[in-house]
C-alpha positions as CSV (number, residue, x, y, z in Angstrom):
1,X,43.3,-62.7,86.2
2,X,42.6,-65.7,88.2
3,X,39.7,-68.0,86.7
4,X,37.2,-69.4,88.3
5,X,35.8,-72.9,88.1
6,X,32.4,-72.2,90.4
7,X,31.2,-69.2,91.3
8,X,31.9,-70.0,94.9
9,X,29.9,-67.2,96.5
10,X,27.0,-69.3,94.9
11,X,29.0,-72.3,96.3
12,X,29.0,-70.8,100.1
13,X,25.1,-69.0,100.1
14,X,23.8,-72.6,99.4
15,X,25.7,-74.4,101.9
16,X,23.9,-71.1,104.6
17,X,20.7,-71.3,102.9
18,X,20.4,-74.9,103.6
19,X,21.7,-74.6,107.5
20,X,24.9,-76.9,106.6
21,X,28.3,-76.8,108.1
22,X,31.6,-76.9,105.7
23,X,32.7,-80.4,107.8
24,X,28.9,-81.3,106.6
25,X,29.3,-80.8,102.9
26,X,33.3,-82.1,103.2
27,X,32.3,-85.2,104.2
28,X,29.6,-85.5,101.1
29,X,32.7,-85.0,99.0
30,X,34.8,-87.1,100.4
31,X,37.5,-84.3,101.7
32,X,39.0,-82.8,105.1
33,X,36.5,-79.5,106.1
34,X,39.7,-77.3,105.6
35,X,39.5,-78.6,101.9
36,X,36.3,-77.4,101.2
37,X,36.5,-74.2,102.9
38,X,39.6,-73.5,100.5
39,X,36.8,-74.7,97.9
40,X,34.6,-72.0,99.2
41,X,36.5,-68.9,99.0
42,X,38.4,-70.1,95.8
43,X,42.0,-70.4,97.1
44,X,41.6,-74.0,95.0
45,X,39.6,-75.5,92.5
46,X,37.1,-78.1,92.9
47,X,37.4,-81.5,91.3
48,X,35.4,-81.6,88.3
49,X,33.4,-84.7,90.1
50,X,32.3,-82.9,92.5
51,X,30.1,-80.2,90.5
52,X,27.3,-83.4,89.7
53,X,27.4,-84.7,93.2
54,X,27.3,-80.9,94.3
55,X,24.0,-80.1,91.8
56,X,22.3,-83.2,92.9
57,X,22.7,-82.7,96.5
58,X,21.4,-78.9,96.1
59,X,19.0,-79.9,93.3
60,X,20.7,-77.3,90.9
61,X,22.0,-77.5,87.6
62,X,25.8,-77.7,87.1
63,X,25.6,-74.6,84.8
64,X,24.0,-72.4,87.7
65,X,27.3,-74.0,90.0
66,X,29.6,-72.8,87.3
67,X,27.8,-69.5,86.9
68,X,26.6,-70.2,83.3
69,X,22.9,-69.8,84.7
70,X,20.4,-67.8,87.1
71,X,18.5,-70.3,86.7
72,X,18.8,-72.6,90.0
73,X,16.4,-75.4,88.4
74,X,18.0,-78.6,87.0
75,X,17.6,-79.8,83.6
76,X,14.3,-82.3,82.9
């Protein structure tokens, strides 16, 4: 069983609900587009420093990113 880091269908339908390209949220992370679109269908892992930049770009908690939540909202 492989694990999963981030749910990255949550990953993918915030990147679409927000009208963003893959090259647009690469370059936020500092990596090449085909990077993060292997990111996005979970071929490889994210960096752990990219699930805060990630939850404050999308104003989400980390623990909805990780699938730990339903919650979207961030922590006060």
């Amino acid at each position: 069983m492989k694990y999963e880091i981030l749910k990255y269908e949550r990953i993918r339908n915030l990147r679409i609900d927000n009208n963003l390209t893959q090259r647009e949220i690469a370059d936020i992370l500092g990596v090449k587009q085909n990077t993060y679109s292997q990111y996005e269908i979970g071929k490889i892992s994210y960096p752990i420093d990219a699930l805060p930049i990630l939850a404050k770009f999308y104003k989400v908690s980390v623990d909805y990113l990780l699938g730990l939540t339903d919650k979207t909202k961030p922590y006060n």
